[in-house]
N, C-alpha and C positions, 0 to 999 in steps of 0.2 A: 438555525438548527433546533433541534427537539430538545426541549428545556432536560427531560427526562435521561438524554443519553448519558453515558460514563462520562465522564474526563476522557479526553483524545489522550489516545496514547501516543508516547512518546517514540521516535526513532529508535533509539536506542530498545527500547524495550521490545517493538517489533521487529527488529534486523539485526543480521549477523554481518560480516566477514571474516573468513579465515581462510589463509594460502592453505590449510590442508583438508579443506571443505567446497569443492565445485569448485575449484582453483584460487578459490577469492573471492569470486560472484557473491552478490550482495544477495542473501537469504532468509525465508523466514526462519526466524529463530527457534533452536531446534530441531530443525529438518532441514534437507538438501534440497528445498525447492526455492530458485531463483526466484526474484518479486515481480521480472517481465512476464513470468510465465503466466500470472493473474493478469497485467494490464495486456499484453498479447492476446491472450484467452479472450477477454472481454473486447476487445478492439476488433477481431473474429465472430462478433455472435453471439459467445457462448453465454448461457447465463450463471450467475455466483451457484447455483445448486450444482449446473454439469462440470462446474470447472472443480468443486468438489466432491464431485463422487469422482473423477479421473484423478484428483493426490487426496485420498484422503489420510494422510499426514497433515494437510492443511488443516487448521482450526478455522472455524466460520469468524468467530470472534478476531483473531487475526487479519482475514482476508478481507472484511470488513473495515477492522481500523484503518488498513493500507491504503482502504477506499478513500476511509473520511481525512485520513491526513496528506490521501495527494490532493483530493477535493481544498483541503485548506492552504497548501502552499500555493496551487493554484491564485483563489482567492485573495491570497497575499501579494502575489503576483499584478494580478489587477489592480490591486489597491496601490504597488509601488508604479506602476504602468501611470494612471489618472493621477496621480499625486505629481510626476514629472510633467505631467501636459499641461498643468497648472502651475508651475513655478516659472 
């Protein structure tokens, strides 16, 4: 990663739930837009600019994080994946 980026933000500080908010759906914080709506969007084509100019309630800085911190579960993922293939 870029020595330069913020601190990865936290879950918590990007996402909500609440039963009287889009039922429950996990959102960003803030606003009533679900977090599939970015990974759907993107999985689709669309690029992080169209998918924000179509909510722009989205903050870039947000849509971004949710990037870098599935990018890092992922990664984690991996790591617990090769760590089992080896024990």
């Amino acid at each position: 990663m870029n020595a330069q980026r913020r601190k990865m933000a936290s879950y918590e500080s990007l996402f909500a739930s609440d039963p009287e908010v889009m039922g429950g759906r996990l959102v960003f914080r803030g606003t009533r837009i679900p977090i599939e709506i970015l990974f759907d969007n993107l999985a689709d084509g669309l690029s992080l600019d169209e998918i924000l100019d179509a909510y722009p309630a989205l903050p870039r800085d947000s849509a971004v994080a949710a990037i870098e911190l599935a990018g890092a579960a992922i990664a984690h993922l991996e790591e617990s994946v090769r760590a089992d293939q080896h024990s």
